[in-house]
C-alpha positions as CSV (number, residue, x, y, z in Angstrom):
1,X,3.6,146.2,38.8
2,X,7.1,144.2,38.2
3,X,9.0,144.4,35.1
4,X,8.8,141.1,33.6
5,X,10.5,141.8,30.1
6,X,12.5,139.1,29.4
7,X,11.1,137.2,32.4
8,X,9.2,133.7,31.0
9,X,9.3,131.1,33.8
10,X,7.0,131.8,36.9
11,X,9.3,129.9,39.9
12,X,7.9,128.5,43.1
13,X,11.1,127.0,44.6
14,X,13.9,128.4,45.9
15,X,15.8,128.0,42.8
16,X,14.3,130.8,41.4
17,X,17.0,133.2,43.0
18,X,19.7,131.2,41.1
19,X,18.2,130.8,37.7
20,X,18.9,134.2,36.1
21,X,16.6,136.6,34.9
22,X,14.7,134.3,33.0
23,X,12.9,133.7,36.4
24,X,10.7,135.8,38.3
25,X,10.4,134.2,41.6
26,X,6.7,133.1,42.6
27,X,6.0,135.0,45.7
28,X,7.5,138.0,45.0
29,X,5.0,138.8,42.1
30,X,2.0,137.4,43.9
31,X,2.6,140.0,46.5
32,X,3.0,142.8,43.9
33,X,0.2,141.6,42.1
34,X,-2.2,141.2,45.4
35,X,-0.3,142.9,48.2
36,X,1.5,141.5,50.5
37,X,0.1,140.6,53.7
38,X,-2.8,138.9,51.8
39,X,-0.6,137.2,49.9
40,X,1.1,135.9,52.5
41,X,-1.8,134.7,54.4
42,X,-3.2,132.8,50.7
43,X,0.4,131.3,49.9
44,X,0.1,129.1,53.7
45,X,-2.5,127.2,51.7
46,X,-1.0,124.5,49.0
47,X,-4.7,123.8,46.9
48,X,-4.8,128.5,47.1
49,X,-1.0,128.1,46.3
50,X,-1.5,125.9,43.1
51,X,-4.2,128.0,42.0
52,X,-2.3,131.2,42.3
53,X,0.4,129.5,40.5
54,X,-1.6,128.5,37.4
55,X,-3.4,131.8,37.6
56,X,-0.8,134.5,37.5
57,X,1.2,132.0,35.6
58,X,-1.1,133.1,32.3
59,X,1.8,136.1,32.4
60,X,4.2,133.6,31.6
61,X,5.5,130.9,29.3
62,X,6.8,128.1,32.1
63,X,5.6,128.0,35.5
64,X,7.7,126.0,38.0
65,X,5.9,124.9,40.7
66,X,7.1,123.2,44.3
67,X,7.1,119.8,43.8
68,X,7.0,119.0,47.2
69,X,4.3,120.9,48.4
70,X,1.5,120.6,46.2
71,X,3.0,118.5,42.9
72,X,0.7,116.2,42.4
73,X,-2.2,118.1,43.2
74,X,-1.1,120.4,40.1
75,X,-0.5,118.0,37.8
76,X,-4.3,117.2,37.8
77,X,-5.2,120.3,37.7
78,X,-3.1,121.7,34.8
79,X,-4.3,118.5,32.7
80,X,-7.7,119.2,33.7
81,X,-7.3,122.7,32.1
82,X,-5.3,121.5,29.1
83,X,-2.1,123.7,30.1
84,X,1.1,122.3,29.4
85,X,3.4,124.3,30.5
86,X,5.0,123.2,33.6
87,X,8.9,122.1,34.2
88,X,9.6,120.1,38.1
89,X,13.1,120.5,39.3
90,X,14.0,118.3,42.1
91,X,11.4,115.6,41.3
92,X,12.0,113.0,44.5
93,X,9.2,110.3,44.5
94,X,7.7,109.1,48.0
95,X,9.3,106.2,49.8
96,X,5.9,104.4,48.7
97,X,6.8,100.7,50.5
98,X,7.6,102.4,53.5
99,X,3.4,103.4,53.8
100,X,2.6,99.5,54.4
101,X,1.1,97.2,51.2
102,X,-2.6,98.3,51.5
103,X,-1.4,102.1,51.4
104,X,1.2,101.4,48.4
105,X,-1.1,99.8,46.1
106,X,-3.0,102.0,46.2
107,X,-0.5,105.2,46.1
108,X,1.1,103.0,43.2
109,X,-2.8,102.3,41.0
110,X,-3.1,106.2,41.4
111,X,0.2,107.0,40.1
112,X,0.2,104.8,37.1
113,X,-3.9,105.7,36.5
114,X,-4.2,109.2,37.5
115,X,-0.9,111.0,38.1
116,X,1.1,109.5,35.2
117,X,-1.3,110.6,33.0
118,X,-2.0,114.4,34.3
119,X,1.6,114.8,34.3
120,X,2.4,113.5,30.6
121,X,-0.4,116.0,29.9
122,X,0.8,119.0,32.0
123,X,4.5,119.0,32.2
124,X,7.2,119.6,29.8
125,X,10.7,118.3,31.5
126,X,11.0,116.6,34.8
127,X,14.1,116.9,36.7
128,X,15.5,113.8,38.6
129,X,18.5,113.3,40.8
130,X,19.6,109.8,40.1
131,X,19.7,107.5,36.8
132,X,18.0,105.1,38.4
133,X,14.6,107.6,38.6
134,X,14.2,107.6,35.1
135,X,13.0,103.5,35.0
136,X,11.3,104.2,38.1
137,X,9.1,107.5,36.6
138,X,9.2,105.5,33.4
139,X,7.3,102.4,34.8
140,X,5.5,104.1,37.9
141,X,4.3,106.9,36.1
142,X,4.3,105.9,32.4
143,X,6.4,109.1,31.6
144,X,8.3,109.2,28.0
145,X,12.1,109.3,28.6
146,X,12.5,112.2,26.4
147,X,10.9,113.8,29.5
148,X,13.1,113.0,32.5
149,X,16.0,114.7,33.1
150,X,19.4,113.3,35.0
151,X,20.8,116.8,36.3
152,X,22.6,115.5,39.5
153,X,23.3,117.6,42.8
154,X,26.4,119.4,42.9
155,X,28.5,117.4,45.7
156,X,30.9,120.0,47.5
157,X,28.0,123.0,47.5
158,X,27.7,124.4,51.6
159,X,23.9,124.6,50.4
160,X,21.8,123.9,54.3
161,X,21.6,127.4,54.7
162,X,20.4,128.3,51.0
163,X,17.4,125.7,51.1
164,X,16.7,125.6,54.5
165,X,18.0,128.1,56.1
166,X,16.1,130.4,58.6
167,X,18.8,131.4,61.1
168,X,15.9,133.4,63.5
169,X,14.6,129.9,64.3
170,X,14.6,128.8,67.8
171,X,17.3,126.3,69.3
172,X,15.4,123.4,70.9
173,X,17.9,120.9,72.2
174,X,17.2,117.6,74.3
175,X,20.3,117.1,75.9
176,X,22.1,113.5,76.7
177,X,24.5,113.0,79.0
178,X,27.6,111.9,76.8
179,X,31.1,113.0,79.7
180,X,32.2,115.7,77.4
181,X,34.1,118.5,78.7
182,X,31.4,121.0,77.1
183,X,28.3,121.4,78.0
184,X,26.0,119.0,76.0
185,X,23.3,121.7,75.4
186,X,25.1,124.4,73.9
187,X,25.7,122.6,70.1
188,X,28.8,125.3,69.9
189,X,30.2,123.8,72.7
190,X,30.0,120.5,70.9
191,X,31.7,121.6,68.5
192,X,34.8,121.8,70.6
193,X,35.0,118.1,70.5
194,X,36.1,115.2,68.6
195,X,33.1,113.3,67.6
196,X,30.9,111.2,65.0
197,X,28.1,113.5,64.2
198,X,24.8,112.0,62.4
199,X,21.8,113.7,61.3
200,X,19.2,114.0,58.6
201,X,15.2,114.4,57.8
202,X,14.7,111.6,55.7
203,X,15.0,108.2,55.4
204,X,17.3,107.7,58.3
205,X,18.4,104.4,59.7
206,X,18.9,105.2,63.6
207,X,18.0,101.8,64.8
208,X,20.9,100.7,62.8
209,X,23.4,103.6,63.9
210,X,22.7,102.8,67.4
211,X,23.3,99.0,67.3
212,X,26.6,100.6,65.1
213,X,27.3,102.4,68.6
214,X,27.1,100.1,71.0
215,X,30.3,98.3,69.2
216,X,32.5,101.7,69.5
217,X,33.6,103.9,72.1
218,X,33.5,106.9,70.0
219,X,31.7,110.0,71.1
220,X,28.2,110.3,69.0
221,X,26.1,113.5,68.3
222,X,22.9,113.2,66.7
223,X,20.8,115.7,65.2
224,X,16.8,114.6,64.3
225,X,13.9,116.3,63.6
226,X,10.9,116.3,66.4
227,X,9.6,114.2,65.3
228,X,11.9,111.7,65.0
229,X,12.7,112.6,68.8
230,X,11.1,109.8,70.1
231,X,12.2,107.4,68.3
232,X,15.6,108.4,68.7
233,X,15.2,108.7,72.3
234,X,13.9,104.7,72.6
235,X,17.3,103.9,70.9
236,X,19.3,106.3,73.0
237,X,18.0,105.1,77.0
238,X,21.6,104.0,77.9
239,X,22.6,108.0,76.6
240,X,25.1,106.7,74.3
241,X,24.7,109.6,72.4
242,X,24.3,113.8,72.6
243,X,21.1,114.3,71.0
244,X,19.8,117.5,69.7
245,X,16.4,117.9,67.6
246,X,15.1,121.0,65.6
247,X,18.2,123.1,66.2
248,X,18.6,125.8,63.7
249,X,20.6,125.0,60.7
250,X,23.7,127.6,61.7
251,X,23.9,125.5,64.5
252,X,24.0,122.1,62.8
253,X,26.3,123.9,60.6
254,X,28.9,124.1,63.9
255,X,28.3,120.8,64.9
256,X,29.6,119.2,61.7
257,X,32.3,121.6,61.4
258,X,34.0,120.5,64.7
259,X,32.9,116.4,64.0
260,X,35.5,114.3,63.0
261,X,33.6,111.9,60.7
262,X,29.8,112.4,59.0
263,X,27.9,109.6,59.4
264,X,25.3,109.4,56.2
265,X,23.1,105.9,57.7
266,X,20.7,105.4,55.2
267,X,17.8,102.9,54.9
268,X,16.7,101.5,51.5
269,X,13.7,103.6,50.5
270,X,13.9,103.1,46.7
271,X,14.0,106.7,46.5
272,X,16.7,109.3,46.3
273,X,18.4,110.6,49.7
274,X,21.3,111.8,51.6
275,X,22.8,113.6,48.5
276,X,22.5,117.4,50.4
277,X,23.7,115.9,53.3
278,X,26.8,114.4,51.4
279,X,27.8,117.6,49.6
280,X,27.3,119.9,52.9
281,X,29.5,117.6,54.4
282,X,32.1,117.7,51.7
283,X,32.3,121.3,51.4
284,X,32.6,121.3,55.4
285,X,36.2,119.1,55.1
286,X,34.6,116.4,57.1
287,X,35.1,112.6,55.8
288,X,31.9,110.6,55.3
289,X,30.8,107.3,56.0
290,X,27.6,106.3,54.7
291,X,25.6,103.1,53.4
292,X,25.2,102.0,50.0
293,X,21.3,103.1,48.7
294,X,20.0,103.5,45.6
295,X,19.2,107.2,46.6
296,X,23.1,107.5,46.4
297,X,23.9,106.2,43.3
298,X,26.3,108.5,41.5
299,X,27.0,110.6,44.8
300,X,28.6,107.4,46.7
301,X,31.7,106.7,45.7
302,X,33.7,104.2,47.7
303,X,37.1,105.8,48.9
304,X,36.8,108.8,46.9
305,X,33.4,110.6,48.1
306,X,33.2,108.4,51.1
307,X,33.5,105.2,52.9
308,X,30.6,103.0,51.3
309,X,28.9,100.9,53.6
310,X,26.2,98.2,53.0
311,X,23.1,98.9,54.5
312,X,21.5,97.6,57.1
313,X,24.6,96.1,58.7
314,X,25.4,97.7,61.9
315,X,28.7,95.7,62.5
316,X,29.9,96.7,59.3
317,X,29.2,100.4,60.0
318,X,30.6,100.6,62.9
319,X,34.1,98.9,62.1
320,X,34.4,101.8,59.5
321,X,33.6,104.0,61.6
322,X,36.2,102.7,63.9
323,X,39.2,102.5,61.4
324,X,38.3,106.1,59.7
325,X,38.6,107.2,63.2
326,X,42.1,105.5,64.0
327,X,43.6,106.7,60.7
328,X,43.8,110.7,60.8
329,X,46.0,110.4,57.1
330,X,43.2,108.5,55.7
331,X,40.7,110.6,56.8
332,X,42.8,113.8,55.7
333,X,43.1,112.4,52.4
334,X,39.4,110.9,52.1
335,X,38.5,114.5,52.4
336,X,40.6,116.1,50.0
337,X,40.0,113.2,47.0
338,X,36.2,114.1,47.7
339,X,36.6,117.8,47.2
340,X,38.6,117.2,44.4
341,X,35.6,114.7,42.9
342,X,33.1,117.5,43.8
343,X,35.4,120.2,41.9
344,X,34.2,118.4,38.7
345,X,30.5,119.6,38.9
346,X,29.8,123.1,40.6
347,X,27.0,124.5,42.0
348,X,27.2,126.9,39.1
349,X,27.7,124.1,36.8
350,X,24.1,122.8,38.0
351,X,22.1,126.2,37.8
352,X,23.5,126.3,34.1
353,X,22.1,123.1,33.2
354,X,18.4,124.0,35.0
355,X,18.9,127.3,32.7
356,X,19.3,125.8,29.7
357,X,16.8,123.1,30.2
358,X,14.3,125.9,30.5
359,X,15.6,127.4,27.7
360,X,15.0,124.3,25.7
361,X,11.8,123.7,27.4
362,X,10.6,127.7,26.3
363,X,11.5,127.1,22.5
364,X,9.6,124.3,22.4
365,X,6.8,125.8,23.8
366,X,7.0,128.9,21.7
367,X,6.9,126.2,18.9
């Protein structure tokens, strides 16, 4: 049975292991609770996940749970039991006029009508990224303000590893013919080259950082998920560019350490994005150029985090690309002014800020 004096917030994310001991981590006390292997095979399950969650969270006075995973579903079912007692970090909204009109309204009539509601019942303190969230949660939702939370991502922090890190995971690479002197597959031997790397998971623009390519000569690496593969691949028939998919993050790690600019080609999905992929960046040395979304706002910061791009304008893209690359001082000092930027908030200084909003959030419980 674990120890859980002084322990008051059950956590389902990955924070848990940087919150102090405040936190017991989620997992870990199912499995001592339960045993392991059939916890493990329960956890795989989001609706057995949520359930578990609110169950063992009876031991506790906060439960965290994983937003992503099953968020919404808990919501309902915390308000349906009359427990509020739950704080979401990370609280990222869908890109909901990406799903087409039909889909939207309808995703939108749920959240104002069912969601907005369950979670004003059931949660304490939401965490967003952005300022801009809080009208959005505010109107979408119906959410009091007093309940948001602007606790921005601490630019500068190497963090890929930490949240997604599994460095077991297989290397699949689809390579493209690109006339390095390296052999395309091998991602380390990318890394021996100068070169524009790209990559990301969500919300990604590659129709326009292709169109941005065919105006340069530079050498471009991209890095998608699978599947994104295909899509990439339409764009890429001429092989402009190396492209690598599902490659473990120690590998995309070595790819942007030996790039010579970060591209950050964002779409407008009304939602927040690219911040992680910023900050790894940063902390790698590399100079970033990236468009100008809403998802940035706070993070983008033209000539001092990076080089801000509109969006959606290929030309435009690809002419700062272009002069980044010609001006090694500029991009030398581009890199140091953002370090220094991200210097100002540390990953430490963000962990103490989720620590004491749980702390706030656990008096007023207790209350």
């Amino acid at each position: 049975m674990p120890n859980i004096n002084n322990r008051h917030v059950l956590c389902d994310f990955w924070y848990s292991r940087n919150l102090g001991e405040i936190v017991f981590p989620f997992e870990k006390y199912v499995e001592e609770k339960i045993g392991s292997r059939f916890a493990r095979f329960l956890l795989r399950i989001s609706l057995l996940r949520a359930l578990l969650l609110i169950w063992f969270g009876r031991d506790f006075t906060l439960i965290v749970p994983d937003w992503y995973r099953y968020g919404r579903m808990i919501c309902v079912l915390q308000a349906l039991l009359r427990n509020r007692n739950m704080v979401i970090f990370e609280c990222i909204d869908i890109a909901v006029w990406s799903k087409g009109p039909i889909i939207a309204a309808a995703v939108l009539f749920l959240d104002k009508y069912v969601i907005g509601p369950c979670m004003r019942a059931s949660v304490l303190a939401v965490q967003v990224m952005t300022n801009w969230e809080l009208r959005t949660f505010m109107e979408r939702y119906g959410l009091p303000e007093k309940m948001l939370h602007v606790v921005p991502w601490p630019l500068g922090w190497e963090s890929e590893v930490e949240r997604y890190g599994r460095p077991e995971d297989v290397v699949q690479t689809v390579p493209w013919p690109l006339g390095w002197d390296s052999k395309v597959h091998d991602p380390a031997g990318a890394a021996k080259c100068g070169y524009v790397l790209a990559s990301g998971r969500n919300s990604c623009d590659w129709k326009v950082l292709f169109e941005a390519a065919q105006f340069g000569k530079w050498p471009l690496c991209v890095v998608c998920r699978g599947k994104d593969l295909a899509h990439v691949a339409a764009f890429n028939k001429s092989g402009r560019a190396t492209v690598f998919s599902d490659i473990a993050v120690v590998e995309h790690q070595r790819l942007l350490a030996g790039a010579t600019i970060y591209v950050l080609c964002l779409k407008e999905n009304f939602k927040s994005a690219g911040h992680v992929r910023l900050s790894t960046a940063i902390a790698a040395g590399v100079p970033v150029v990236a468009t100008n979304v809403l998802g940035l706002e706070g993070y983008l910061i033209d000539g001092v985090t990076a080089i801000a791009v509109e969006a959606g304008h290929p030309a435009a893209l690809a002419r700062a690309i272009e002069n980044l690359m010609n001006e090694p001082e500029r991009r030398n000092g581009l890199a140091v002014a953002a370090k220094q930027y991200a210097a100002k908030f540390t990953k430490d200084d963000y962990f103490s800020a989720l620590r004491q909003l749980l702390k706030v959030c656990l008096e007023s419980n207790r209350r």
